[in-house]
N, C-alpha and C positions, 0 to 999 in steps of 0.2 A: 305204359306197359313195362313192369319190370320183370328182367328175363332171371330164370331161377333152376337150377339145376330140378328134376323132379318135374319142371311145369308140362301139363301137356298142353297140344295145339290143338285148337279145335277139329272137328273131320269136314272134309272135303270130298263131298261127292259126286263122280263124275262116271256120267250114262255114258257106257263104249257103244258108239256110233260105227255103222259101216262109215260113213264120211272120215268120223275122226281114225280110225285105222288107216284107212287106204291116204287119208289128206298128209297124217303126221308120215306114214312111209314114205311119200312122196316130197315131203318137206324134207325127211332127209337124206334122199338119194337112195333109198332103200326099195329098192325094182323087185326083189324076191315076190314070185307068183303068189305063194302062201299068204302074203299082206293084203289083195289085192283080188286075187282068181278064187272064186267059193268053190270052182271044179277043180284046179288043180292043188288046190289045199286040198280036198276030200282024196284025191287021188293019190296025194303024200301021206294019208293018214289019220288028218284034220277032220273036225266035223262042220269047220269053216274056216276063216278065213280071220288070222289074229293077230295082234295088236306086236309092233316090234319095240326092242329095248330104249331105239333112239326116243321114241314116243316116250314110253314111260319113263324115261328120266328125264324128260321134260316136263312132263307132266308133277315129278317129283321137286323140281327145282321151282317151280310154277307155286308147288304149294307150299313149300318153302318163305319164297318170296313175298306172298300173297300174306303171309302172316307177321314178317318181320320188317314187310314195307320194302317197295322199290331201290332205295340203297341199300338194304342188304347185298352182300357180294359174296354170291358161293363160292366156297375156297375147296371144295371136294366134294364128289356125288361117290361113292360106293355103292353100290346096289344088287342087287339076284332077282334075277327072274324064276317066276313057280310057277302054278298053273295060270296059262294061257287067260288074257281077256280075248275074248269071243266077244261081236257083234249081240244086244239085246242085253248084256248083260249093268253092270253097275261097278264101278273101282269106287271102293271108301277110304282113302288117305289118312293117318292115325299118326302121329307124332310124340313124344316126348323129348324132351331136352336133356340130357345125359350128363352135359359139362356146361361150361361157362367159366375160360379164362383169357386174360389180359384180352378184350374184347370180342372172344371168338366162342361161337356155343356150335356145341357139338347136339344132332339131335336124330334119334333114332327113328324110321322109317318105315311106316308098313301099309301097304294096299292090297286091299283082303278084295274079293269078286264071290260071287255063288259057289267057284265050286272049289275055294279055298286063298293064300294068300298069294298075290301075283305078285309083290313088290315088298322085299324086305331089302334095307341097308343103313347107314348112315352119312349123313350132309353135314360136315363143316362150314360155317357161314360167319363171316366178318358182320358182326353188328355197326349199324351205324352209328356214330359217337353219340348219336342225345337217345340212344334207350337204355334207359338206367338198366345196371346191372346189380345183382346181391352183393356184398361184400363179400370177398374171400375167407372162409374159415380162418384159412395156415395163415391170413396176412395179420402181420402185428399189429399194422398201422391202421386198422379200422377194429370194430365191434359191430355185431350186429345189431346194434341200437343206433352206429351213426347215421346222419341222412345220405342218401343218395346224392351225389355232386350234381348239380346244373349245370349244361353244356354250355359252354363261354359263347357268347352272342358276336364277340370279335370275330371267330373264326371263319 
């Protein structure tokens, strides 16, 4: 796989579960009734019971990963939350690649739901040394005709 400014990531899609709501609130330390109580979310305003930030920037780093391989190391999560995932519904994860320099790709972030997008941001993520990357435009010392370098097998 070589990583290229413009590339997108495939989509990644993931059914919000009552389990996964109340599980990932619960993973992380997130006790708010709204995550968790369908009456006291209704009572706050809710028409159930929805999905918290920690969650979905997990979920974001998850798809992240999932794409650029387990050594990938996320070096930044920015993100916004919009409308609510809600139990029954469906998160679609959308990516493209924005940068790509001196081993690090920048890639822009979006998980859309039924009733619009619940996750926009961008994720910085250190490449691992053997996924080839494009040559740099600006750089002199390449062309976009050279080959991609082989990762040295010493290492």
């Amino acid at each position: 796989m070589t990583v290229r400014t413009g590339d997108e990531l495939p989509p990644l899609r993931i059914p919000i579960t009552r389990t996964l709501i109340v599980a990932g609130a619960l993973a992380s330390r997130d006790y708010q009734d709204v995550h968790h109580d369908h009456e006291a979310a209704k009572e706050k305003g809710s028409p159930d019971i929805f999905m918290n930030i920690l969650t979905t920037n997990g979920l974001v780093g998850r798809y992240i990963t999932d794409h650029f391989g387990p050594r990938a190391q996320l070096r930044r999560v920015a993100i916004r939350l919009g409308a609510p995932n809600y139990p029954g519904d469906e998160m679609v994860l959308t990516g493209e690649i924005t940068s790509v320099v001196d081993g690090m790709a920048e890639v822009a972030v979006t998980g859309r739901n039924g009733i619009g997008h619940h996750v926009t941001g961008k994720v910085t993520v250190r490449l691992p040394d053997d996924v080839p990357r494009a040559p740099r435009a600006d750089d002199p010392t390449t062309t976009a005709d050279a080959p991609t370098p082989t990762p040295d097998a010493s290492r």
